[in-house]
C-alpha positions in Angstrom: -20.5 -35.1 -5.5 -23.4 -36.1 -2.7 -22.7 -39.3 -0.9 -26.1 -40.7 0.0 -26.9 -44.2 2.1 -23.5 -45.8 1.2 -22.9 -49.5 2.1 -20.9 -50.5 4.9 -18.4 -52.3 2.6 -15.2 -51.2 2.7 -15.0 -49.7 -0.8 -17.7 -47.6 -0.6 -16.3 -45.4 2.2 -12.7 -46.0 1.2 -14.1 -43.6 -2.3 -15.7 -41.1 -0.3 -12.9 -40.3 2.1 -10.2 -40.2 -1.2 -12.9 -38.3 -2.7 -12.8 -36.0 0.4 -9.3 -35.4 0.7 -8.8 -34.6 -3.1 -11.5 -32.0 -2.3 -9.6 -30.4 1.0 -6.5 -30.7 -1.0 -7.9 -28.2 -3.5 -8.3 -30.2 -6.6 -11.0 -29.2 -9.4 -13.6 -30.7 -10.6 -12.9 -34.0 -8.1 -16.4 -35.3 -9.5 -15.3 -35.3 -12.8 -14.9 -39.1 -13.9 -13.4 -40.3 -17.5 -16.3 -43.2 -18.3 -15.2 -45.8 -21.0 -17.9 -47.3 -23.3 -18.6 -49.6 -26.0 -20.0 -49.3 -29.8 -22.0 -51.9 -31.5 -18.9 -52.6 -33.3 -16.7 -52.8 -30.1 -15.0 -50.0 -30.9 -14.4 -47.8 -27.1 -15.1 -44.7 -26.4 -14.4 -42.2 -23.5 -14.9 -39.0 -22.2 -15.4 -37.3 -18.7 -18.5 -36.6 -17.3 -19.4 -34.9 -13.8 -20.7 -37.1 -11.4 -22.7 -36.1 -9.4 -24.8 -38.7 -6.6 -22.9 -42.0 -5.2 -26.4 -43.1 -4.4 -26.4 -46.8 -2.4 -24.1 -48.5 -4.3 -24.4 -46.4 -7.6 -22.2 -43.9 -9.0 -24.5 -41.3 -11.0 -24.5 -38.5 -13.7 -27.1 -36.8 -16.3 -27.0 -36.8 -19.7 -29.0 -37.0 -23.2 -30.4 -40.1 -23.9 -29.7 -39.6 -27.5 -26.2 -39.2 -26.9 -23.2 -41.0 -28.5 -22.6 -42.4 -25.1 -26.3 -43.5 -24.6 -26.0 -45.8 -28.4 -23.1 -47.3 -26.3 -25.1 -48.4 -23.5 -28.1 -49.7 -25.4 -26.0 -52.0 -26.7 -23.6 -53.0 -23.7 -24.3 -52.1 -20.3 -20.9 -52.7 -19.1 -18.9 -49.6 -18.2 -15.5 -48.6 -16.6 -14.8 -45.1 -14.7 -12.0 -43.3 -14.2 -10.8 -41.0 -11.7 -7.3 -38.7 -11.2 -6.6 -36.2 -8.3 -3.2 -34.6 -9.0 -4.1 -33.0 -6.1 -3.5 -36.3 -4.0 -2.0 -38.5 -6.5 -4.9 -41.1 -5.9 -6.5 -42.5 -9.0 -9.3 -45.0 -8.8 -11.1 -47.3 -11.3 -14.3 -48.5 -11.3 -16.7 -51.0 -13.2 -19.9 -51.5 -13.0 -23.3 -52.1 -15.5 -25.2 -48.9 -16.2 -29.0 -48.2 -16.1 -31.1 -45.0 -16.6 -32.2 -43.7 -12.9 -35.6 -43.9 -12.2 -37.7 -40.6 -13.4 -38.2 -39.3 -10.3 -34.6 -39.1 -9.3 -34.4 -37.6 -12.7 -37.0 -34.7 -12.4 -35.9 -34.4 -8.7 -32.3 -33.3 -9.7 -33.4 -31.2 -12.7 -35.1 -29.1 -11.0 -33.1 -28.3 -8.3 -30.5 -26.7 -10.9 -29.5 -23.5 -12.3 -31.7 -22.9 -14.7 -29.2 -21.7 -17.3 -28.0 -25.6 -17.0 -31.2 -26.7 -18.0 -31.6 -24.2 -20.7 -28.7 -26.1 -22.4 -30.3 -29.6 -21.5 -33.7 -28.3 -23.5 -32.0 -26.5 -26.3 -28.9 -29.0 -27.4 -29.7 -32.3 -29.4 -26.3 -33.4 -27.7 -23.6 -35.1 -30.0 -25.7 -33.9 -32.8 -23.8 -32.0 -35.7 -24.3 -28.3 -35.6 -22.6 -26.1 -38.4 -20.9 -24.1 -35.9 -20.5 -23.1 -32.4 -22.5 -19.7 -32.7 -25.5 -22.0 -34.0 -25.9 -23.6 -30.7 -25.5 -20.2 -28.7 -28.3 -18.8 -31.0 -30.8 -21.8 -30.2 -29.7 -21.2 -26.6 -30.7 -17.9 -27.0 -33.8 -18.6 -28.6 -34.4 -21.0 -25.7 -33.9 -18.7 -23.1 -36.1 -15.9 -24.2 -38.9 -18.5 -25.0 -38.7 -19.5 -21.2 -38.2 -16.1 -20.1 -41.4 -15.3 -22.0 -43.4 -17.7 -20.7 -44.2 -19.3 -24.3 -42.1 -22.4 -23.2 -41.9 -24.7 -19.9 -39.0 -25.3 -18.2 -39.4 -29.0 -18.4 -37.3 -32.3 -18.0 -36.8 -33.4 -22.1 -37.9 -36.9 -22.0 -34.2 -38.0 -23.7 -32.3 -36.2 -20.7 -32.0 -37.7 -17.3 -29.6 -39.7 -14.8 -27.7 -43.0 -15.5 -26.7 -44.9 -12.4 -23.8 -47.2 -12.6 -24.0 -50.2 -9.8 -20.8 -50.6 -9.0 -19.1 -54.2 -9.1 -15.2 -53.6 -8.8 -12.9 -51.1 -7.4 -9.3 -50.0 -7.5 -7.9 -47.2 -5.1 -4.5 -46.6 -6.5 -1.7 -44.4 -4.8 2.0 -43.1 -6.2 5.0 -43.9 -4.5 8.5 -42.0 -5.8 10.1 -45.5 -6.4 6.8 -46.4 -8.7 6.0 -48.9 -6.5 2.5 -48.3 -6.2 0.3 -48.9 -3.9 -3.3 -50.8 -5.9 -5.9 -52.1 -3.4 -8.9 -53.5 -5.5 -12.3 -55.0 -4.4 -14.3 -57.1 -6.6 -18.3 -58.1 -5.4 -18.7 -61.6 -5.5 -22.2 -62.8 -4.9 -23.1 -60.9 -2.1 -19.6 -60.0 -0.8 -17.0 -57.8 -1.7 -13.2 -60.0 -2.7 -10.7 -57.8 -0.9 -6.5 -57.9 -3.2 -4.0 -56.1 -3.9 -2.2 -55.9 -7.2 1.5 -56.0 -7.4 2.5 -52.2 -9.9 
């Protein structure tokens, strides 16, 4: 994860240095985040996602826009994150109300990947039923050799890009051998950040 123009407020750095320290303490995937969504018929969901940008004050990943997860959003912007670093036993939640990133931040960071990354972003209809695994490594095939050919463009699909999620509330959580844990939370209140602790 890239940590770009972060607030002074305390939570904000507080997350990059756990972040940090998970990293140096060798656990993988630190950027992956378990984000919790709701349905039209208020039924959640979850799954984990890679995050990729704390941009400002907004924790961001890319994904389809015709996803399972997008439906979810459309109809409630309200989200919760969720992150767990064996590694450090640190986990830390966040909420926050989610919006698609603006195009250009979109574009920027699709093209700046691998390109067998965004071979998968052209050739999946994500969360779409497929009738089997070896399906979707044929279309990827298909896809590959189209772009390899030069009788398809390597192009940003319209339904895939970045959602940013502005971050309102934050809880840095630590283990302690007696399970009395350590849970300092910040909440954003107006224009300033609520500073707590919770008793575990």
């Amino acid at each position: 994860m890239q940590f770009k123009n972060l607030p002074d407020q305390g939570p904000f750095k507080k997350f990059e240095d756990y972040y940090l320290q998970a990293e140096e303490n060798g656990q993988p995937i630190a950027e992956a985040g378990c984000i919790s969504s709701v349905d039209a018929d208020g039924a959640p969901h979850a799954r984990y996602v890679n995050f990729k940008y704390f941009f400002e004050d907004n924790l961001i990943f890319f994904s389809s826009y015709s996803s399972h997860k997008a439906n979810d959003f459309n109809v409630n912007d309200k989200v919760a994150v969720n992150f767990w670093w064996a590694a450090t036993n640190v986990q830390i939640r966040l909420e926050g109300q989610i919006a698609k990133c603006p195009e250009i931040f979109s574009d920027e960071h699709f093209y700046g990947r691998e390109q067998g990354k965004n071979i998968a972003a052209i050739a999946s209809d994500q969360s779409q039923p497929i009738e089997s695994y070896e399906m979707l490594q044929a279309k990827f095939e298909q896809t590959k050799s189209l772009i390899e050919s030069g009788e398809l463009e390597e192009k940003r699909p319209l339904d895939w890009g970045g959602y940013q999620i502005k971050v309102s509330y934050f809880e840095f959580w630590e283990a302690s051998e007696e399970r009395l844990n350590y849970r300092e939370c910040y909440k954003l209140s107006g224009n300033d950040w609520e500073k707590f602790f919770l008793q575990s």
